[in-house]
C-alpha positions as CSV (number, residue, x, y, z in Angstrom):
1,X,5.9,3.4,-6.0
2,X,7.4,3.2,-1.8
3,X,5.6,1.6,0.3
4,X,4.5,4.6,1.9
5,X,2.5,6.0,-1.2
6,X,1.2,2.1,-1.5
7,X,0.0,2.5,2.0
8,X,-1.8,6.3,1.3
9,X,-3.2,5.3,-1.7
10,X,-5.1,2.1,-0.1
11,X,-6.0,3.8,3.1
12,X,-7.7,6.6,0.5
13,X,-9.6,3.9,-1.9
14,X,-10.8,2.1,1.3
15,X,-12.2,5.5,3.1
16,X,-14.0,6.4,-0.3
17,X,-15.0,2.4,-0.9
18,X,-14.4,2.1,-4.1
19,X,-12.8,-1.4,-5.5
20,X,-11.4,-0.5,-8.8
21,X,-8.2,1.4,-9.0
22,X,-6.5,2.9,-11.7
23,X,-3.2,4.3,-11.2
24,X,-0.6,6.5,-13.6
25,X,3.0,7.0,-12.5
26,X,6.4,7.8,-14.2
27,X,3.7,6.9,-18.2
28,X,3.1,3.2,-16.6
29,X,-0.9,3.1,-15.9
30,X,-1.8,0.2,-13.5
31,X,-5.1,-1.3,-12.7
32,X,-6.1,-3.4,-10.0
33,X,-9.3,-4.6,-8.9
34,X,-10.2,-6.0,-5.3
35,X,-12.7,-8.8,-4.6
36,X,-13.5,-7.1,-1.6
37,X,-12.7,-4.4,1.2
38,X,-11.8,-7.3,3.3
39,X,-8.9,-8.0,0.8
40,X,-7.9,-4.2,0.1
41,X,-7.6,-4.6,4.3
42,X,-5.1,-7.6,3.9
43,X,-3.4,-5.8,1.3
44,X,-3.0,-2.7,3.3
45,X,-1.9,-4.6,6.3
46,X,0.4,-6.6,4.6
47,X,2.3,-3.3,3.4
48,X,2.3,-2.0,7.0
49,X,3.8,-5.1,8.1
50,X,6.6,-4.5,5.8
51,X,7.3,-0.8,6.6
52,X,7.5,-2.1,10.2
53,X,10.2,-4.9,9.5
54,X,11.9,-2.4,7.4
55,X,11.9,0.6,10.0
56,X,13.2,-1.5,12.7
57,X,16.6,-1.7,11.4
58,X,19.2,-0.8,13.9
59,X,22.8,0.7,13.8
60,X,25.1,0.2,15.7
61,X,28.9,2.0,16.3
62,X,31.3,1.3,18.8
């Protein structure tokens, strides 16, 4: 799963606040269970963090 579905998929658990997910893709089913919104939050901002890093990537040809 990209980063980017990662990112959709917790920005739609936390806007319908639920803290139990359950997830199929390509016949693997995952489950994950938050503690708390407050750590879905970190979770999600974590992943944008990395999309940033990843996105700022320069190149450059002479």
């Amino acid at each position: 799963m990209s980063i980017d579905d990662q990112i959709a998929e917790l920005e739609e658990i936390l806007s319908s606040g639920v803290s139990k997910v359950v997830t199929q893709s390509q016949g693997v089913r995952t489950e994950a269970e938050y503690q708390s919104m407050d750590a879905m939050q970190r979770r999600l901002d974590k992943l944008k963090a990395q999309k940033a890093r990843r996105s700022r990537t320069s190149l450059v040809a002479f």
